[in-house]
N, CA, C and O atoms as CSV, one atom per row, in Angstrom:
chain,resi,resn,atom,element,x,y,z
A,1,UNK,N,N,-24.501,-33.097,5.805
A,1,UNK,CA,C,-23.643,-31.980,6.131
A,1,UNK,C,C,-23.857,-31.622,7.596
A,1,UNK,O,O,-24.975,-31.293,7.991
A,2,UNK,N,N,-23.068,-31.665,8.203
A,2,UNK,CA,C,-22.709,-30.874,9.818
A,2,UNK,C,C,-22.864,-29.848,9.950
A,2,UNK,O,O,-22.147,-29.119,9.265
A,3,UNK,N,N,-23.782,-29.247,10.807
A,3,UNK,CA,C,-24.155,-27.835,11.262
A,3,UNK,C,C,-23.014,-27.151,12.142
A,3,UNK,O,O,-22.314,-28.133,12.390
A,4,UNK,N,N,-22.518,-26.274,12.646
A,4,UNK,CA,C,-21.543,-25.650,13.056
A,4,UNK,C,C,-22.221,-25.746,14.171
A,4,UNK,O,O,-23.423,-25.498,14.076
A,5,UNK,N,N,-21.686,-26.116,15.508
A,5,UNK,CA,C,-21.938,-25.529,16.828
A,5,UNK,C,C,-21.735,-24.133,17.152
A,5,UNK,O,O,-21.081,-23.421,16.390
A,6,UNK,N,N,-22.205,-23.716,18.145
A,6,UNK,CA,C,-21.784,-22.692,19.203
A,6,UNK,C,C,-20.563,-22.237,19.136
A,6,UNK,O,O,-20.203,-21.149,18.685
A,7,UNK,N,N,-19.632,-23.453,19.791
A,7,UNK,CA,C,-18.233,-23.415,19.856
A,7,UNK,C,C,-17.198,-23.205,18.510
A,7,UNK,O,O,-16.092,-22.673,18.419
A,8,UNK,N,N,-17.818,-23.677,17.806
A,8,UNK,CA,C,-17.272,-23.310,16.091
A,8,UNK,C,C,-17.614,-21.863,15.639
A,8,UNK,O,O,-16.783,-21.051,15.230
A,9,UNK,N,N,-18.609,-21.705,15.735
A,9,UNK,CA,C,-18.940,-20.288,15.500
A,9,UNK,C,C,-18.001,-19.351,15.994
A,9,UNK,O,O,-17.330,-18.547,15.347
A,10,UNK,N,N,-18.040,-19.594,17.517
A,10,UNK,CA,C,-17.138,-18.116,17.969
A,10,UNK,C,C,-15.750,-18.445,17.843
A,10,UNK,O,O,-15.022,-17.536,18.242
A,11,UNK,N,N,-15.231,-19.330,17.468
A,11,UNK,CA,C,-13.649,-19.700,16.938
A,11,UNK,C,C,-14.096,-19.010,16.249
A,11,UNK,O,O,-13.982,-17.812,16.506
A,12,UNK,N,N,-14.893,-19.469,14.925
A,12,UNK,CA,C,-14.456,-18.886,13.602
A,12,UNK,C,C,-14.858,-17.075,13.615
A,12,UNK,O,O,-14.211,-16.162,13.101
A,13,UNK,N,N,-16.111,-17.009,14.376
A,13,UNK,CA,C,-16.009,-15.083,14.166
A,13,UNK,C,C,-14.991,-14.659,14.866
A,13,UNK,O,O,-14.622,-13.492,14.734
A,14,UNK,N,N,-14.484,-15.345,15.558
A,14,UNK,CA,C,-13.138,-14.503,16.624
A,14,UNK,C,C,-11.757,-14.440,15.893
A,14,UNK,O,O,-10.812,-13.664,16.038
A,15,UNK,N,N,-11.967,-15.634,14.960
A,15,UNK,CA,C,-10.825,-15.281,13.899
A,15,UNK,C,C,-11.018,-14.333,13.057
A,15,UNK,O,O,-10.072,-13.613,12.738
A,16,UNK,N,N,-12.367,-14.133,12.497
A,16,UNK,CA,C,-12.827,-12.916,11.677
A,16,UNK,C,C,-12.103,-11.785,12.142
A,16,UNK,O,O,-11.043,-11.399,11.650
A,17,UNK,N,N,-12.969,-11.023,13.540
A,17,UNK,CA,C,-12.572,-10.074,13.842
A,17,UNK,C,C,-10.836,-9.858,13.944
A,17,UNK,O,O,-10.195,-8.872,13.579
A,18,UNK,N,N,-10.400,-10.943,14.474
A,18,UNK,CA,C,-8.937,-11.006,14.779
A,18,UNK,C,C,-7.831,-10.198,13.778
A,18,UNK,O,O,-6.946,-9.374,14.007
A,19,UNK,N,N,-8.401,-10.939,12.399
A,19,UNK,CA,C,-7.884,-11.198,11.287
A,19,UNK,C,C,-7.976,-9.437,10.545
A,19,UNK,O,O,-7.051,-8.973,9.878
A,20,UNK,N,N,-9.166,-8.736,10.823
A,20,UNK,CA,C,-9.960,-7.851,10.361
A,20,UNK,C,C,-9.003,-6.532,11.069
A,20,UNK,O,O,-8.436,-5.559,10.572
A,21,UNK,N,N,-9.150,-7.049,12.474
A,21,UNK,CA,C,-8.497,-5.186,13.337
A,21,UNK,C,C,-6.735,-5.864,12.968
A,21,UNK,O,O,-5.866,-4.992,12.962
A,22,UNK,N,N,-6.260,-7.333,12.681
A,22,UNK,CA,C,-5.165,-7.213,11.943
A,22,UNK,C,C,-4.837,-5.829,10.746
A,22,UNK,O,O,-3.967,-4.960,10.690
A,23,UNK,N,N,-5.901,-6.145,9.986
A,23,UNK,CA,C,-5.604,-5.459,8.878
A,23,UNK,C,C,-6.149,-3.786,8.524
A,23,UNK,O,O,-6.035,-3.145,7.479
A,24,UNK,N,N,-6.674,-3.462,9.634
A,24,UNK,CA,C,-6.750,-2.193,10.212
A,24,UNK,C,C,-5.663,-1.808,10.496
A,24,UNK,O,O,-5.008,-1.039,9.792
A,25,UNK,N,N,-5.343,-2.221,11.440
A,25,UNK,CA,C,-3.857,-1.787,12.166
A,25,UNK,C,C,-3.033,-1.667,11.354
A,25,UNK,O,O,-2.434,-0.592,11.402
A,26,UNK,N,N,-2.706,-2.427,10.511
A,26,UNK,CA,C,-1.448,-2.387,9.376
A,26,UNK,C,C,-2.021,-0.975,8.605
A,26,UNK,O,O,-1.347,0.054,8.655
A,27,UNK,N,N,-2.764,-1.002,8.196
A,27,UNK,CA,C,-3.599,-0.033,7.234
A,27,UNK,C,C,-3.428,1.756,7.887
A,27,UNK,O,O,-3.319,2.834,7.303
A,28,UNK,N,N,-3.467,1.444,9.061
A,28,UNK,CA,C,-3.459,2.382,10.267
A,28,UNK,C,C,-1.848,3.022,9.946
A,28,UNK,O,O,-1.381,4.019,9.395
A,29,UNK,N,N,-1.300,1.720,10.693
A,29,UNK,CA,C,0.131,2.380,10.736
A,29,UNK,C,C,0.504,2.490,8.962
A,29,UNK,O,O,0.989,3.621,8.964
A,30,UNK,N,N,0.543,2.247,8.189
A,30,UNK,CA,C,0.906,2.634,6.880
A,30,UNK,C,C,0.336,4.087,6.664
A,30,UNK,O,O,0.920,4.765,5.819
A,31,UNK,N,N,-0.358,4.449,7.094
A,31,UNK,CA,C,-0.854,5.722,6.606
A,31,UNK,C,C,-0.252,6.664,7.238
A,31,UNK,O,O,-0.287,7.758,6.674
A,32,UNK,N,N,0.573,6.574,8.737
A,32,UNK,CA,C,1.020,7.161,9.621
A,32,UNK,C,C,2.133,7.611,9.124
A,32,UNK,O,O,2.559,8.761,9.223
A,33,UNK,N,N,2.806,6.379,8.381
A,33,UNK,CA,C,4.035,6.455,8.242
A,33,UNK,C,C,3.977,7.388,7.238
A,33,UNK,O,O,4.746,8.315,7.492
A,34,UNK,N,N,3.327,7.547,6.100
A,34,UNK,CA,C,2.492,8.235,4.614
A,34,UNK,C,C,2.631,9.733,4.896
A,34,UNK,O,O,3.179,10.568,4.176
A,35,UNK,N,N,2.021,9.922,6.102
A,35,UNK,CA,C,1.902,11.417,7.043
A,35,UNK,C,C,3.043,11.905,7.310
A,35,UNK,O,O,3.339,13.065,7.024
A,36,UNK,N,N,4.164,10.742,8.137
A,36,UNK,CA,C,5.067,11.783,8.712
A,36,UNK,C,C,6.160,12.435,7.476
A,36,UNK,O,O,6.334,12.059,6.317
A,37,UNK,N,N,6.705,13.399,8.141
A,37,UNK,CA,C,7.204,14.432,7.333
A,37,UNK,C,C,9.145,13.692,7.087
A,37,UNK,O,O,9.883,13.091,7.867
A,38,UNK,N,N,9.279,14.031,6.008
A,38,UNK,CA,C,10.844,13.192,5.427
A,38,UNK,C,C,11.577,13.821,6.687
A,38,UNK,O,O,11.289,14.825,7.339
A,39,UNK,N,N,12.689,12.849,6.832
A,39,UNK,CA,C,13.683,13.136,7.510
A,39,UNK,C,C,14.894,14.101,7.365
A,39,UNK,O,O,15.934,13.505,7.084
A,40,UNK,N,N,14.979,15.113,7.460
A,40,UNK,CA,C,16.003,16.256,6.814
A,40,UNK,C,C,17.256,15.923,7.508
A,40,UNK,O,O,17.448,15.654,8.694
A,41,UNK,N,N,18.169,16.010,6.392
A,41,UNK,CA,C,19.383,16.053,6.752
A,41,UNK,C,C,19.424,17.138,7.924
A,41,UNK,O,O,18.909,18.231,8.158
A,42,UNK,N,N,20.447,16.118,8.630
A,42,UNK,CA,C,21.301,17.203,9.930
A,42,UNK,C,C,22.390,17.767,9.334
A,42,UNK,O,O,22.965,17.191,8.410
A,43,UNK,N,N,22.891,19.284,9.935
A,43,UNK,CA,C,23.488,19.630,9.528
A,43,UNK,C,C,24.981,19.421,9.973
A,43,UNK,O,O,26.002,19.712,9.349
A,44,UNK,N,N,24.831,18.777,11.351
A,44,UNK,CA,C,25.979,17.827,11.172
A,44,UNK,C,C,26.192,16.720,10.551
A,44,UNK,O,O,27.175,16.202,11.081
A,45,UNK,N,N,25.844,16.148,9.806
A,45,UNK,CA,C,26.207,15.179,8.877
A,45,UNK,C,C,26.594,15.524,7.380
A,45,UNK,O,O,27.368,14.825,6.727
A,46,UNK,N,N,25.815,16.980,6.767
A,46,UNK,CA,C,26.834,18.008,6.057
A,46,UNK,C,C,28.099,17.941,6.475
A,46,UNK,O,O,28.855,17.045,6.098
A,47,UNK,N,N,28.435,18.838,7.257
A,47,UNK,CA,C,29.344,19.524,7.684
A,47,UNK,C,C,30.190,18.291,7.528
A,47,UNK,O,O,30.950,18.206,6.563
A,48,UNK,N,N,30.084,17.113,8.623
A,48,UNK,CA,C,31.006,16.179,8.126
A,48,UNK,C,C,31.483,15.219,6.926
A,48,UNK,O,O,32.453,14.462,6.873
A,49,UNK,N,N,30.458,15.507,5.961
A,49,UNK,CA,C,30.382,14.933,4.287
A,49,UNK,C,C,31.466,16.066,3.937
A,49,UNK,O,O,32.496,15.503,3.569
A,50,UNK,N,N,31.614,17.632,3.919
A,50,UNK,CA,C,32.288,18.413,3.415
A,50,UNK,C,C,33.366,18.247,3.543
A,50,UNK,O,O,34.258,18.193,2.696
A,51,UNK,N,N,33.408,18.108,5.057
A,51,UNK,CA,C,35.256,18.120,5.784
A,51,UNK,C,C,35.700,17.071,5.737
A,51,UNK,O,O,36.892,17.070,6.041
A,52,UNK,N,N,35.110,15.665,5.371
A,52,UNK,CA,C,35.302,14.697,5.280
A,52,UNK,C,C,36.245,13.799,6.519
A,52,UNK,O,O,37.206,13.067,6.284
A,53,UNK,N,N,35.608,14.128,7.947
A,53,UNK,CA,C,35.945,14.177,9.320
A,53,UNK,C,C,36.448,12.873,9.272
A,53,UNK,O,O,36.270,12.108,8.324
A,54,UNK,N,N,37.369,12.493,10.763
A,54,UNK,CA,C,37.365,11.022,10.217
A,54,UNK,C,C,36.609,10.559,11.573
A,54,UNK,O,O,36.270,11.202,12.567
A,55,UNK,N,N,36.440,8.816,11.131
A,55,UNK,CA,C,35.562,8.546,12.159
A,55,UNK,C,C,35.198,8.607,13.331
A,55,UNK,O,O,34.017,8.721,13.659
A,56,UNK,N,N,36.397,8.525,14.320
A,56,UNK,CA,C,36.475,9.129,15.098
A,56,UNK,C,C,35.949,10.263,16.033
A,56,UNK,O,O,35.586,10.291,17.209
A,57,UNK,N,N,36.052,11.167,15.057
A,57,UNK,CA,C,35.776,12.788,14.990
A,57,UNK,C,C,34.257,12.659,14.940
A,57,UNK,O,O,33.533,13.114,15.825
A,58,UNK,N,N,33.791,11.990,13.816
A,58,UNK,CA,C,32.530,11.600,13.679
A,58,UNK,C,C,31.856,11.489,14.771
A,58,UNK,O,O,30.968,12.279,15.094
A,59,UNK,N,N,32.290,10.288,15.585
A,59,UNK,CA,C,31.103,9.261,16.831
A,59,UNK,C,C,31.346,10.362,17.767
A,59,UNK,O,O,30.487,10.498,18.638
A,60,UNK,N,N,32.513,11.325,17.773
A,60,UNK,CA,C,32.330,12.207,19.203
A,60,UNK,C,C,31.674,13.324,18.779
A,60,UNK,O,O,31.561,14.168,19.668
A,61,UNK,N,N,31.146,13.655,17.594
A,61,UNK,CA,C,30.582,14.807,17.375
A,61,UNK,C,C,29.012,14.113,17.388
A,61,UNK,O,O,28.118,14.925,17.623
A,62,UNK,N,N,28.637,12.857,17.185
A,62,UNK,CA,C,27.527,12.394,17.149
A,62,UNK,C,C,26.711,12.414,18.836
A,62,UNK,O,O,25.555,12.766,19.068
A,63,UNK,N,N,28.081,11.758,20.157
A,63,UNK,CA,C,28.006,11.952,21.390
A,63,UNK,C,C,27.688,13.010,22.060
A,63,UNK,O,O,27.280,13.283,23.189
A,64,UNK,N,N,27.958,13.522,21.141
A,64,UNK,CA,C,27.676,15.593,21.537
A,64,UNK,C,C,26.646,15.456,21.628
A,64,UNK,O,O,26.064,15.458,22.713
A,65,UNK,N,N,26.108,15.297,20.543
A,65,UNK,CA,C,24.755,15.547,19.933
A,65,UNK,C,C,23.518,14.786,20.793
A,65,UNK,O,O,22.320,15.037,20.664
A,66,UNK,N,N,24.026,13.940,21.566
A,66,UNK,CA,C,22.964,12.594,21.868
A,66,UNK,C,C,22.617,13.430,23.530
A,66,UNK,O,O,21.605,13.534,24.224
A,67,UNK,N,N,24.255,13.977,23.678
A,67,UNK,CA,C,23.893,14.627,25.215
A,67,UNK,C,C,23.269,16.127,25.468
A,67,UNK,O,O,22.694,16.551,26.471
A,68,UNK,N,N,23.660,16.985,23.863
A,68,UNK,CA,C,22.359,17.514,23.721
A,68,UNK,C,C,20.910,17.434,23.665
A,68,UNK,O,O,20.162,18.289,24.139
A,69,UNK,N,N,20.588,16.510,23.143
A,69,UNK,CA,C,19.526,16.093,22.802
A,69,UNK,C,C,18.532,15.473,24.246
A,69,UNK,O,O,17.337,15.564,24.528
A,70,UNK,N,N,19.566,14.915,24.835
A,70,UNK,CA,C,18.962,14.726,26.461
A,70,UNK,C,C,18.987,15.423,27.062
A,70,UNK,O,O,18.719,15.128,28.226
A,71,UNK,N,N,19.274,16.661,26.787
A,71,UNK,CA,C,19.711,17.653,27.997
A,71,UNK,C,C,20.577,17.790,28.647
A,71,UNK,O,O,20.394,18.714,29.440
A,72,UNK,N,N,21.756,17.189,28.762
A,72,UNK,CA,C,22.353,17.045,29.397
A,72,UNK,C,C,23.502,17.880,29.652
A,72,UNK,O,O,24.284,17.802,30.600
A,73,UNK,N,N,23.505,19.009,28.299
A,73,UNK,CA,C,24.211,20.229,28.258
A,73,UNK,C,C,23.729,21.249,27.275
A,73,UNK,O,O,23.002,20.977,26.319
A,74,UNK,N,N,24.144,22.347,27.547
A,74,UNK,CA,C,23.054,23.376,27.047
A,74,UNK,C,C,23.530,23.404,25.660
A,74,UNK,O,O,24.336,22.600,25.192
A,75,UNK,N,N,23.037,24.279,25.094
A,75,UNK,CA,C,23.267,24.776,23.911
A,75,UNK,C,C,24.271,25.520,23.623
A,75,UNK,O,O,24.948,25.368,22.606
A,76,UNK,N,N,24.431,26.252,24.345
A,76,UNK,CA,C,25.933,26.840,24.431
A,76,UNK,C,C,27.078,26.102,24.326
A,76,UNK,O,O,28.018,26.120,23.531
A,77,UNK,N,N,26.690,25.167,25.705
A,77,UNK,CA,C,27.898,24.338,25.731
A,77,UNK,C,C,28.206,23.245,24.678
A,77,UNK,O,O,29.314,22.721,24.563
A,78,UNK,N,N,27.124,22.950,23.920
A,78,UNK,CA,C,27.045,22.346,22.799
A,78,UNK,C,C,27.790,22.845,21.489
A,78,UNK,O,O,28.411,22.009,20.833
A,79,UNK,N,N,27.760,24.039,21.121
A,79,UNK,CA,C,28.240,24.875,20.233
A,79,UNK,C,C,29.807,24.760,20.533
A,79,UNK,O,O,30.492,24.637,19.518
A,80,UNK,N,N,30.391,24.775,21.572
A,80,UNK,CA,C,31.642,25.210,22.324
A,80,UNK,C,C,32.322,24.223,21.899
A,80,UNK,O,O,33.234,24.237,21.073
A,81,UNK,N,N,31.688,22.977,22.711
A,81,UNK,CA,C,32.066,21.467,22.435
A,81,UNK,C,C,32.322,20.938,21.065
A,81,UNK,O,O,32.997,19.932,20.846
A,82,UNK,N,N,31.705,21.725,20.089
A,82,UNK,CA,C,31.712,21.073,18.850
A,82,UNK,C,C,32.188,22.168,17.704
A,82,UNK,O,O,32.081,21.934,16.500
A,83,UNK,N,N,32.749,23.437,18.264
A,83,UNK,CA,C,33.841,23.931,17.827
A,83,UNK,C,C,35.194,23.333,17.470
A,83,UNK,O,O,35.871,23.054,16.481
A,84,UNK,N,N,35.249,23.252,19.578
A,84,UNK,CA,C,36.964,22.512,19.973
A,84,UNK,C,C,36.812,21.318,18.681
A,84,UNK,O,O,37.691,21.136,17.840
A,85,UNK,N,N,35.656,20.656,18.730
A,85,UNK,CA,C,36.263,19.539,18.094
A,85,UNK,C,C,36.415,19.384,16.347
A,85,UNK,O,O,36.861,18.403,15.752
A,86,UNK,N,N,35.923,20.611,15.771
A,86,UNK,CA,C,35.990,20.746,14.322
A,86,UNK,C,C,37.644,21.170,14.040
A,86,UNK,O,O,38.409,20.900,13.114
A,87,UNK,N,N,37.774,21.827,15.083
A,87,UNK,CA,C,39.087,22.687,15.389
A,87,UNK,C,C,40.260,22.012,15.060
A,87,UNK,O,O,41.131,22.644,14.462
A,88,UNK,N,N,40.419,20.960,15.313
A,88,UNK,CA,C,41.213,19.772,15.870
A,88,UNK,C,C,41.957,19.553,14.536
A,88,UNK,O,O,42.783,18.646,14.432
């Protein structure tokens, strides 16, 4: 029987460890995911289940939302914007 070198050794513990903080990590993020809190309906996506918007109406009320969400217009103007367009 053949004794393992040096060079065999740290292949094979380097696969150990490799293999090991593999399955940490997975273990890790599964638990993360376990933690975070459900995703609640938006209440624009109500609103448009009720009124039964059409698509259209939909992706620009979603656009609203995306340039809220960046900042890119206030809250006010957000509300305003997505009046006019329920309005319609």
């Amino acid at each position: 029987m053949e004794i393992l070198g040096v060079g065999h050794w740290m292949i094979w513990i380097i696969g150990v460890v490799v293999f090991g903080a593999l399955i940490v990590w997975l273990a890790l993020a599964s638990f993360r995911e376990k933690r975070r809190a459900p995703e609640l309906p938006s209440a624009a996506a109500h609103v448009s289940r009720e009124l039964q918007l059409p698509e259209a109406v939909q992706a620009e009320l979603a656009a609203l939302n995306r340039r809220k969400d960046e900042g890119r217009i206030s809250e006010a103007e957000y509300e305003q914007a997505r009046a006019s367009l329920l309005d319609r």
